[in-house]
C-alpha positions as MATLAB code, in Angstrom:
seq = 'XXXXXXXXXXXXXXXXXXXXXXXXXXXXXXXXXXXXXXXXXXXXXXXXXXXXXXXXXXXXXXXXXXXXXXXXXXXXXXXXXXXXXXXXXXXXXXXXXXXXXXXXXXXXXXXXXXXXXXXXXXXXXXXXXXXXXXXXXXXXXXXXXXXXXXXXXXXXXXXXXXXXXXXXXXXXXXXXXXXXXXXXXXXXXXXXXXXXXXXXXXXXXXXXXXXXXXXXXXXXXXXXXXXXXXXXXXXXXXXXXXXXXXXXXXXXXXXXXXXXXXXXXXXXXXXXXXXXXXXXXXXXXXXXXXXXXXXXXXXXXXXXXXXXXXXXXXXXXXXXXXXXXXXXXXXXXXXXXXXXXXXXXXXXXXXXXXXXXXXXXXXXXXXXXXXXXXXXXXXXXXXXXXXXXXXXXXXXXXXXXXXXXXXXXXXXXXXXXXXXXXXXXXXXXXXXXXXXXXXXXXXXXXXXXXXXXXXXXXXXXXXXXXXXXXXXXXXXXXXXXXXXXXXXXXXXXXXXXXXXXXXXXXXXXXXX';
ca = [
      33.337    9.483  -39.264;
      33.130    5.848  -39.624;
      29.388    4.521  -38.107;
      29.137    2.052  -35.073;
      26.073   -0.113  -34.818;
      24.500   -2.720  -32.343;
      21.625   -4.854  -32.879;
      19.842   -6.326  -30.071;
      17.898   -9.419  -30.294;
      15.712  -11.031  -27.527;
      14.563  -14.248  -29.149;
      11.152  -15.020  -26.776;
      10.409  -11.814  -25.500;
       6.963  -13.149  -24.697;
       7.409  -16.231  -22.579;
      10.478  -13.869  -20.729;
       7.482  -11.438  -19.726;
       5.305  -14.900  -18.377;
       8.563  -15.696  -16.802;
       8.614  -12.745  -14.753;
       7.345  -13.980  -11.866;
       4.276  -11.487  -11.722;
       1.215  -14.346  -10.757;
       1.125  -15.472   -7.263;
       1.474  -19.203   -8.315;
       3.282  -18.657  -11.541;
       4.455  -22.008  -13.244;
       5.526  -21.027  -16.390;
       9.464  -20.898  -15.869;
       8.675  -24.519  -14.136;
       6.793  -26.656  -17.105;
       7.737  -26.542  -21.165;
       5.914  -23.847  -22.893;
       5.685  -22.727  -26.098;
       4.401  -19.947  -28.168;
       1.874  -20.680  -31.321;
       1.487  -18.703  -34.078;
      -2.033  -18.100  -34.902;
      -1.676  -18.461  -38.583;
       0.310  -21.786  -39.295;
      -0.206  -23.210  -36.211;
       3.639  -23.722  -35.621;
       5.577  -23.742  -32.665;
       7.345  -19.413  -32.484;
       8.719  -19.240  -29.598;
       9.635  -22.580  -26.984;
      11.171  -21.672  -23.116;
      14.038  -23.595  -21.894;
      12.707  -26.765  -20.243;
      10.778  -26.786  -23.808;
      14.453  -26.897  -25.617;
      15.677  -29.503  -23.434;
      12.982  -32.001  -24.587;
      13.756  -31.213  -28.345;
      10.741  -28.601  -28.889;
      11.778  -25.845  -31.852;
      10.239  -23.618  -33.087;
       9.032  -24.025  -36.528;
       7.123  -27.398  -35.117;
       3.513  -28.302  -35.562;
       1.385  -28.512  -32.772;
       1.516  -32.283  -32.852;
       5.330  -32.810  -32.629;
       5.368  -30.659  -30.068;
       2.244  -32.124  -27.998;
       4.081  -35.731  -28.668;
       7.346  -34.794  -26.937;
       6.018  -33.452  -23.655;
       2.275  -34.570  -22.726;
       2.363  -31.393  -20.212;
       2.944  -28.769  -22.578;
       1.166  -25.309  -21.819;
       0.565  -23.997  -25.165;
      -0.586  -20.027  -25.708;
      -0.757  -17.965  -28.285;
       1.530  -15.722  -29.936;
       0.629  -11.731  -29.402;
       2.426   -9.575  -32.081;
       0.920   -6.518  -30.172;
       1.515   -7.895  -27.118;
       5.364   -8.288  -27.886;
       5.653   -4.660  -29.795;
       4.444   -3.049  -26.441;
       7.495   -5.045  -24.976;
       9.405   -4.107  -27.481;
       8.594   -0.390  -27.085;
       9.278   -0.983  -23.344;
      13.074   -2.193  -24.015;
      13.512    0.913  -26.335;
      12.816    2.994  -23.558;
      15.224    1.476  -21.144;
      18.051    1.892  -23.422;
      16.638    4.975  -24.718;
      18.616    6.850  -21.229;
      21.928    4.825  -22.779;
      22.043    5.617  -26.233;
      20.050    8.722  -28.128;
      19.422    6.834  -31.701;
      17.706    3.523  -31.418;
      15.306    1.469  -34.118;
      13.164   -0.678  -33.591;
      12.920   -3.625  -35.816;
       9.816   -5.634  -34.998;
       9.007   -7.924  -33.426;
      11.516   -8.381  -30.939;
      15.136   -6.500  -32.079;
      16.492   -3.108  -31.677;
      19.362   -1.227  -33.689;
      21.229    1.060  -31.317;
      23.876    3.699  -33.191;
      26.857    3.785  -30.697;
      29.402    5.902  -32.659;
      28.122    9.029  -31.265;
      27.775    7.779  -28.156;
      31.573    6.384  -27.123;
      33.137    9.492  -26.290;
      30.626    9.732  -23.319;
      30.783    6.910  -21.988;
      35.056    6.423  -22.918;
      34.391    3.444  -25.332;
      33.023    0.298  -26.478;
      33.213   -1.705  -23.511;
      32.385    1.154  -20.513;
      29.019    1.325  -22.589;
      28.212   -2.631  -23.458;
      28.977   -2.800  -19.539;
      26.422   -0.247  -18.736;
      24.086   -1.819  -21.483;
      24.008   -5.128  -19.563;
      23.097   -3.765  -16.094;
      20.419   -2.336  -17.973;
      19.079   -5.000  -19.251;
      19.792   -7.256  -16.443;
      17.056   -5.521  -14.136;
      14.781   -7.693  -16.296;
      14.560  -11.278  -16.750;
      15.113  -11.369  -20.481;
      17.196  -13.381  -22.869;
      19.432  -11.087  -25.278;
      22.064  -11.620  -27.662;
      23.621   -8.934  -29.857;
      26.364   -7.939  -32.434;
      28.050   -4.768  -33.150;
      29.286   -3.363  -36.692;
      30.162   -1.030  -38.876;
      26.531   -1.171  -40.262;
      23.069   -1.585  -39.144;
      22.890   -4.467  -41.011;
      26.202   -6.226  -40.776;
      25.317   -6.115  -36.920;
      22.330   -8.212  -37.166;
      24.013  -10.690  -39.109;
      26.541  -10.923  -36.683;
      24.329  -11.414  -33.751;
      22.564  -13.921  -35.278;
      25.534  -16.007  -36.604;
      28.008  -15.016  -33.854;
      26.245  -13.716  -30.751;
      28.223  -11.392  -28.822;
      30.708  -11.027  -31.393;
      32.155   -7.260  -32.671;
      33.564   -6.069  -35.899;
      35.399   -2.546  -35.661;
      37.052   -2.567  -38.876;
      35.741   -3.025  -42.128;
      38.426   -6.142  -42.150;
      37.424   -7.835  -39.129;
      33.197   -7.577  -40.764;
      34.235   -9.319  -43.339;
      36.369  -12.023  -41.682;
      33.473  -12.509  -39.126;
      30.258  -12.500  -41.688;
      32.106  -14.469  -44.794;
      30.770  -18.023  -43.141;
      27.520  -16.442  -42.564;
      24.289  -18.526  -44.128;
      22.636  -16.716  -47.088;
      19.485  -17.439  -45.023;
      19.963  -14.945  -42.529;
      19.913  -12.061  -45.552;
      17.016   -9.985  -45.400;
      15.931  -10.381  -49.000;
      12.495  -12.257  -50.189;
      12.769  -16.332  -49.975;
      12.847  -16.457  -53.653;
      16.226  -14.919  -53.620;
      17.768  -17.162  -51.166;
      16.198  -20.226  -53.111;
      17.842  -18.923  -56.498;
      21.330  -18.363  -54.526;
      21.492  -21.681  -52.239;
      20.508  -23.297  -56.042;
      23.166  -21.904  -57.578;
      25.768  -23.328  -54.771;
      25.753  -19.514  -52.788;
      25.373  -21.092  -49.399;
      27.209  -18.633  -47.507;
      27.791  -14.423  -47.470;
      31.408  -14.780  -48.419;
      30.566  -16.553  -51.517;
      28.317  -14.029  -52.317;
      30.577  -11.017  -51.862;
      32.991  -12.145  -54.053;
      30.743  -12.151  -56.897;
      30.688   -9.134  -59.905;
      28.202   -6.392  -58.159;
      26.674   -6.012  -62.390;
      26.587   -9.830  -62.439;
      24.446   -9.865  -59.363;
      22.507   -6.579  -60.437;
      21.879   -8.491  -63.663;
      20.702  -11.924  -62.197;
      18.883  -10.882  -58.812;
      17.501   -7.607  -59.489;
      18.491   -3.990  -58.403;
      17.196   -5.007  -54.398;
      20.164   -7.611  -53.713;
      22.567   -5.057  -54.929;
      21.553   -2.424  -52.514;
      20.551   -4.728  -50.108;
      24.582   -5.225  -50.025;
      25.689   -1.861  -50.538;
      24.086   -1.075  -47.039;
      25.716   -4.328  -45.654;
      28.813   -2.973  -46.289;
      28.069    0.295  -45.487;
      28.228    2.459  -48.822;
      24.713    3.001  -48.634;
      22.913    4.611  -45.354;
      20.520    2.051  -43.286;
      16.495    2.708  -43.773;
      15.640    3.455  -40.347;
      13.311    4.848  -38.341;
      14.140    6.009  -35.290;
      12.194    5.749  -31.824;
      10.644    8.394  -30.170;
       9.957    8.188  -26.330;
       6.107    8.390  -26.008;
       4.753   11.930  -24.033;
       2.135    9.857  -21.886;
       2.601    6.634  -19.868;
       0.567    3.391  -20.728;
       1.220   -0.190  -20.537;
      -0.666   -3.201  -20.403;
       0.091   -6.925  -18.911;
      -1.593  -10.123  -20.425;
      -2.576  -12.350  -17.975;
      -1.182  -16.343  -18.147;
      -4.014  -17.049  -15.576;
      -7.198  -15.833  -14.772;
      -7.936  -13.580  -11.391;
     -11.049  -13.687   -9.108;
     -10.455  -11.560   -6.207;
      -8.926   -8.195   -5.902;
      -5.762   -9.420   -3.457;
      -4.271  -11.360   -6.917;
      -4.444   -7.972   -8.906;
      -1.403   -7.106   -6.059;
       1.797   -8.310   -8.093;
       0.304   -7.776  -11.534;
      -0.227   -4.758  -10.998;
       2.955   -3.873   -8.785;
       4.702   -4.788  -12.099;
       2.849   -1.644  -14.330;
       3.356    0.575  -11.532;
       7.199   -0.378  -11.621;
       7.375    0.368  -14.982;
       5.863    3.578  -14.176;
       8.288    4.633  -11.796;
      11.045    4.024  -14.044;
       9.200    6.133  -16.735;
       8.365    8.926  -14.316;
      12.015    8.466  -12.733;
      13.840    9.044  -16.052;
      12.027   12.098  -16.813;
      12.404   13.637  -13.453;
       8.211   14.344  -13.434;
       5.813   12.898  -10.854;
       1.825   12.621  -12.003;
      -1.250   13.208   -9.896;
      -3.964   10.685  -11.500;
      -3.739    7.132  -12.920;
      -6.112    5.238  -15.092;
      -6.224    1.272  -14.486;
      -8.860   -0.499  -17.073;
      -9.437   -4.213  -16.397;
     -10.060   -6.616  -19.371;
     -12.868   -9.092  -18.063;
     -13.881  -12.282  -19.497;
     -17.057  -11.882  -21.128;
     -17.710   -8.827  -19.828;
     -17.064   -5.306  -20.863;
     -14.011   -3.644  -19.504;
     -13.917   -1.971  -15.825;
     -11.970    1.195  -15.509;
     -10.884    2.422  -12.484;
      -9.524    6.097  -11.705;
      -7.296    7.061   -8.815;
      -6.194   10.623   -8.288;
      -3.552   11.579   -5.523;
      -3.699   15.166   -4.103;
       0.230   15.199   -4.038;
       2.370   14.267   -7.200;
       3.804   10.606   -6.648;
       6.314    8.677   -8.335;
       7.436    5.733   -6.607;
       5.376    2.792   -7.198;
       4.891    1.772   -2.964;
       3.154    4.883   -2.402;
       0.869    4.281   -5.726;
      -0.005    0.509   -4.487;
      -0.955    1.632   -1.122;
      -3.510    3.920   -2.754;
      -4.746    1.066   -5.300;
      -4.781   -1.436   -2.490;
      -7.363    0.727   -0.284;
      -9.446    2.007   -3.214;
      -9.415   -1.865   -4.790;
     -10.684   -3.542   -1.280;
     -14.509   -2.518   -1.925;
     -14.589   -3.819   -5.550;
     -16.238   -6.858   -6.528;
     -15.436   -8.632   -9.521;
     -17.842   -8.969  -11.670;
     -16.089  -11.744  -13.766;
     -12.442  -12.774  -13.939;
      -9.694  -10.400  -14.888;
      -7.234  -11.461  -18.412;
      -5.439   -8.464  -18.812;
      -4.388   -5.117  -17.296;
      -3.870   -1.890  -18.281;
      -2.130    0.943  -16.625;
      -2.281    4.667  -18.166;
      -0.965    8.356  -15.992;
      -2.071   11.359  -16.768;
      -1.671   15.262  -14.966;
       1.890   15.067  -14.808;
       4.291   18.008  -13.405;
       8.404   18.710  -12.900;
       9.515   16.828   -9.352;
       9.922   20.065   -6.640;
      13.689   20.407   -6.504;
      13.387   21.877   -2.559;
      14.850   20.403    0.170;
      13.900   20.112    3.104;
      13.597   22.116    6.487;
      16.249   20.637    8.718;
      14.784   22.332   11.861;
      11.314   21.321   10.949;
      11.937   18.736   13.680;
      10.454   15.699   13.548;
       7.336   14.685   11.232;
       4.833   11.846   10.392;
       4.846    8.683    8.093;
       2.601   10.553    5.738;
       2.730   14.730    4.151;
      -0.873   16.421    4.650;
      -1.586   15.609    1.338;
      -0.232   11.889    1.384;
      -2.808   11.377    4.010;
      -5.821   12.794    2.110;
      -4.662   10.452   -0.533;
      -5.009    8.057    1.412;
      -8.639    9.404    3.125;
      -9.893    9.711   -0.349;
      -8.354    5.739   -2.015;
     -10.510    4.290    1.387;
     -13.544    6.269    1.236;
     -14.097    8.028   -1.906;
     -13.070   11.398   -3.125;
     -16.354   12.616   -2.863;
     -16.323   11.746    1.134;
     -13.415   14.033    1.840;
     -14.104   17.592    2.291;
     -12.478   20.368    3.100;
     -13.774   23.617    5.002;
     -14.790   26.793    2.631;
     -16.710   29.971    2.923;
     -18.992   31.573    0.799;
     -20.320   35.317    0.015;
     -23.254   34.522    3.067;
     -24.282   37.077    6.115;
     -25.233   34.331    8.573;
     -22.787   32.453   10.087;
     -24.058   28.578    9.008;
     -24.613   29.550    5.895;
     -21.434   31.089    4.923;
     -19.355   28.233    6.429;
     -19.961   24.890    3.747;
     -17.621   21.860    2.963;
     -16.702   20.810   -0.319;
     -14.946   18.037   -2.142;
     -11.318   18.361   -2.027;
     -11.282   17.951   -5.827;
     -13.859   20.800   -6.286;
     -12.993   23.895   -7.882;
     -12.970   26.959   -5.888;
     -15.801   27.946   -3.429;
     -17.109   30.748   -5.031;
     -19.648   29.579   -6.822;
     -20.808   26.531   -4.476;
     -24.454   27.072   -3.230;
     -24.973   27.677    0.462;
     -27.389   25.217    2.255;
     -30.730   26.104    2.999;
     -31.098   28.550    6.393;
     -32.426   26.897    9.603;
     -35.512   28.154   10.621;
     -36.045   28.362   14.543;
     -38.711   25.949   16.200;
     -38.077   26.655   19.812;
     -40.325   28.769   21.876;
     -38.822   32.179   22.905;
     -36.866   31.396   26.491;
     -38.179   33.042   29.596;
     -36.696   35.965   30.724;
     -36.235   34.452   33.907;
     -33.558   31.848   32.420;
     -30.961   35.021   32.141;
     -28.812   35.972   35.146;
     -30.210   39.566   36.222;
     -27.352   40.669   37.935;
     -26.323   44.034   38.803;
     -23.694   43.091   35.996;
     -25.656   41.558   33.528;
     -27.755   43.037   30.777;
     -31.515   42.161   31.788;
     -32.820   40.017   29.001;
     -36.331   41.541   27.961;
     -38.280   43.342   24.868;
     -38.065   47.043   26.661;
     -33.962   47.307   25.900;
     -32.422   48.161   23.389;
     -29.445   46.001   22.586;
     -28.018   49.143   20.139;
     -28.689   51.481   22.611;
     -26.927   49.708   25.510;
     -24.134   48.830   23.364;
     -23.059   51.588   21.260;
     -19.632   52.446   21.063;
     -18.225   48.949   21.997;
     -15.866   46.985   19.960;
     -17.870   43.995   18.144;
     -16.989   40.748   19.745;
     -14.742   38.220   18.423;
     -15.597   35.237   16.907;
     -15.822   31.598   18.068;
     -13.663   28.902   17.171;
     -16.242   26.239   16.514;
     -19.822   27.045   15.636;
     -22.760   24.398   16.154;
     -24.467   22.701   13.241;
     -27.596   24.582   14.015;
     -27.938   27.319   16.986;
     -29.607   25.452   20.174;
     -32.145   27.733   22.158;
     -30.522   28.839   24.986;
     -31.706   27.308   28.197;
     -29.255   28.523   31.013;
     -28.516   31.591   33.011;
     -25.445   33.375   31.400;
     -23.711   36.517   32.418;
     -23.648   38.838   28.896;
     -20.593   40.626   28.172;
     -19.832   44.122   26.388;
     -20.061   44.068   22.852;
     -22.824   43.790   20.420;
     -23.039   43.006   16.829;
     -26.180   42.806   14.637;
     -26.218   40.503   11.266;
     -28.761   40.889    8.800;
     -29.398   37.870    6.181;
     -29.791   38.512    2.566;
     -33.728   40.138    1.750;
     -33.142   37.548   -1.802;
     -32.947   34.527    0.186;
     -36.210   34.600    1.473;
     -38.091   36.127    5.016;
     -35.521   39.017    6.067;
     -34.421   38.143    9.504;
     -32.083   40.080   12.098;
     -29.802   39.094   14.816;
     -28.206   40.823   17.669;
     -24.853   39.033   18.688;
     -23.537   38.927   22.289;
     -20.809   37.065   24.162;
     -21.722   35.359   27.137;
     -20.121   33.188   30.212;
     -22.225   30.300   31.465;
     -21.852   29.084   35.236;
     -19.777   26.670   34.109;
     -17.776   28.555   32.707;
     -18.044   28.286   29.009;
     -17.641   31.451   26.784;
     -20.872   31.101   24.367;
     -21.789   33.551   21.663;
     -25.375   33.871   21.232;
     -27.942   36.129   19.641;
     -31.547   37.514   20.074;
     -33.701   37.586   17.168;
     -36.645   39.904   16.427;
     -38.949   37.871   18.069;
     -36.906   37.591   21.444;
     -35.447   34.320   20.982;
     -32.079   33.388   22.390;
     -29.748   31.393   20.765;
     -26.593   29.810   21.371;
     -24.027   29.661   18.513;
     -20.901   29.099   19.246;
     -18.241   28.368   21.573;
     -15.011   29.674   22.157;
     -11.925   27.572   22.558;
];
């Protein structure tokens, strides 16, 4: 089967990124800029209002400083523009299975195996362009019967195609030998010898030209013309999420980090959306100037995707941090990641709020800290405050948390004469036995909120049936005993209290 290829070229990936509108007072799609390679000090990549005013790249500094007086001038990133790079090949990685990368700002795309799918050619370079129009980037491409006949053809006729091997070689014969991808010396021996363009070249003897130029020219056209298979290597989707963003300005104050970092969580979404998987914790690592690097963690008790919910949670969490020296770059990283819950929802769940239970502990825990929101747990403990304990939501389970320490009484023992002595009501008093009185009655139930610590009881109460004794743990110290009752106040509260050994009355509880 006869191979299909596209190259794709974006020719200032860079400056489109600074275009992107990410800074709050962004300027760089307004005023010439160019790109300077840190090496020769030449002019790599130039915007469009740089163009206009005759700025190319290949210029020194100096021609291009004389020509506009307001030139912003930064530096050229290679890593910077590979990250980019690797962010484009995921975007088209959903189109088209077999993409290359070919650094520092092109990508090979194989689309033979790929037109039955979509039903041809131009159903798929239509679906390639919305793709690439949800970014502001410039692009220009060429497709071919090889890898390398396509970048040819993109960069001496943009946009042009070549399905037949007659059609390549009408397009590419006026192409300039300088676009070959063979060592300058090669291309200075050929333009010497009057080769100036690829037709010229193809004509010649393929010995003559394995004689003069070496055995690398010769190959170098057997994969043009596709008798030879490309050397590739393909792209692999990375398993974990990161990206960074390079800064064109410097921030201060948290409320700038909004749109900067609204962009990486975009990009997240997209990632997270194309794999159908939500994550649970993010990792956001600030590059300061002359400073060491702040990290910052946020963790989100329910899986979230969309990149709204995620800035709500980094706006809260980011509104206590200070700055401890201005921010240059971002970097965004997810990790704990898990499938997207397929279930829908209850429709006769009736009405709900804004937020799930577990959106709004996110949201508790991004304003106040995770270690600030508990939840309620019990542990292996006789007494009733000491079996009850709250722990960070984050926390493993509860077995193995630590009960607080046991409150120790400091009230005097209550008068009997502070107990109803009703016909009806047991008569408070060290000559009764609360097991004798009791025995054969149900145990009561329990209350529905218990105090902090029990309060001496200091009002008359009418004691109901029922008795239960608890006896704490002989390891945890002095042994002590309690006799549980439930009691009605004259107001009319239900109150569970207890007597201990030493005829002290306690109130515990109170039922709802």
């Amino acid at each position: 089967m006869q191979t299909l290829w596209l190259y794709l070229l974006f020719p200032q990936l860079q400056l489109d990124l600074y275009s992107d509108g990410i800074g709050p007072e962004q300027t760089a799609t307004l005023d010439p800029a160019v790109l300077l390679h840190p090496q020769d000090l030449r002019v790599h990549q130039a915007n469009a209002p740089a163009r206009s005013l005759g700025i190319k790249p290949g210029q020194t500094l100096a021609q291009a400083c004389a020509m506009c007086a307001t030139l912003q001038v930064m530096p050229w990133q290679p890593a910077l523009e590979q990250q980019l790079l690797d962010m484009l090949a995921l975007d088209c990685y959903q189109l088209c299975a077999d993409i290359a990368e070919a650094p520092p700002n092109a990508l090979w795309l194989r689309l033979d195996p790929m037109l039955q799918l979509y039903g041809g050619l131009p159903a798929f370079l239509q679906q390639l362009i919305q793709q690439l129009q949800q970014r502001p980037l410039q692009y220009q491409y060429g497709v071919a019967l090889s890898a390398e006949a396509a970048r040819l053809l993109c960069l001496s006729q943009p946009g042009q195609t070549a399905l037949t091997q007659v059609q390549q070689q009408l397009l590419l014969s006026g192409c300039p030998v300088s676009f070959l991808h063979v060592t300058p010396a090669t291309i200075h021996q050929l333009e010497r010898l009057g080769i100036s363009q690829l037709g010229q070249l193809l004509q010649l003897p393929a010995k003559e030209l394995s004689r003069r130029f070496g055995a690398d020219l010769y190959l170098y056209l057997q994969r043009l013309q596709g008798k030879l298979p490309p050397l590739l290597q393909y792209y692999q989707p990375p398993e974990q999420f990161s990206a960074r963003l390079e800064l064109l300005y410097q921030l201060e104050q948290y409320p700038q980090l909004h749109k900067p970092l609204q962009h990486l969580l975009l990009q997240l979404q997209h990632y997270l959306q194309r794999r159908d998987q939500l994550c649970y914790q993010l990792q956001l690592e600030l590059t300061l100037r002359d400073q060491p690097p702040l990290t910052l963690k946020l963790q989100s008790p329910q899986a979230e995707a969309l990149a709204c919910r995620w800035l709500n949670l980094w706006q809260l969490k980011l509104e206590a941090l200070r700055l401890p020296a201005p921010v240059l770059a971002l970097a965004l990283s997810a990790s704990q990641y898990c499938g997207r819950d397929t279930d829908s929802d209850d429709l006769y769940a009736g009405r709900r709020g804004q937020y799930t239970p577990l959106q709004l502990v996110g949201l508790l825990q991004a304003k106040l800290g995770s270690a600030q929101v508990c939840r309620p747990a019990q542990v292996a403990a006789y007494l009733p405050e000491m079996a009850g304990v709250s722990i960070p939501l984050q926390s493993a389970a509860p077995a193995g948390v630590k009960p607080p320490a046991r409150p120790q009484p400091a009230q005097a023992p209550m008068p009997a004469r502070n107990v109803a002595q009703t016909p009806a009501t047991y008569k408070v008093g060290a000559d009764h036995s609360p097991t004798d009185t009791f025995t054969g009655l149900s145990a009561p139930h329990r209350p529905a909120f218990l105090f902090a610590q029990p309060e001496p009881l200091q009002q008359q109460v009418q004691l109901q049936p029922g008795l239960e004794r608890i006896q704490s743990q002989w390891w945890q110290g002095p042994s002590e005993a309690r006799d549980y009752l439930t009691a009605q106040s004259t107001d009319g509260r239900w109150l569970w209290i207890y007597r201990t050994e030493q005829q002290q009355w306690f109130v515990h509880g109170v039922f709802a």
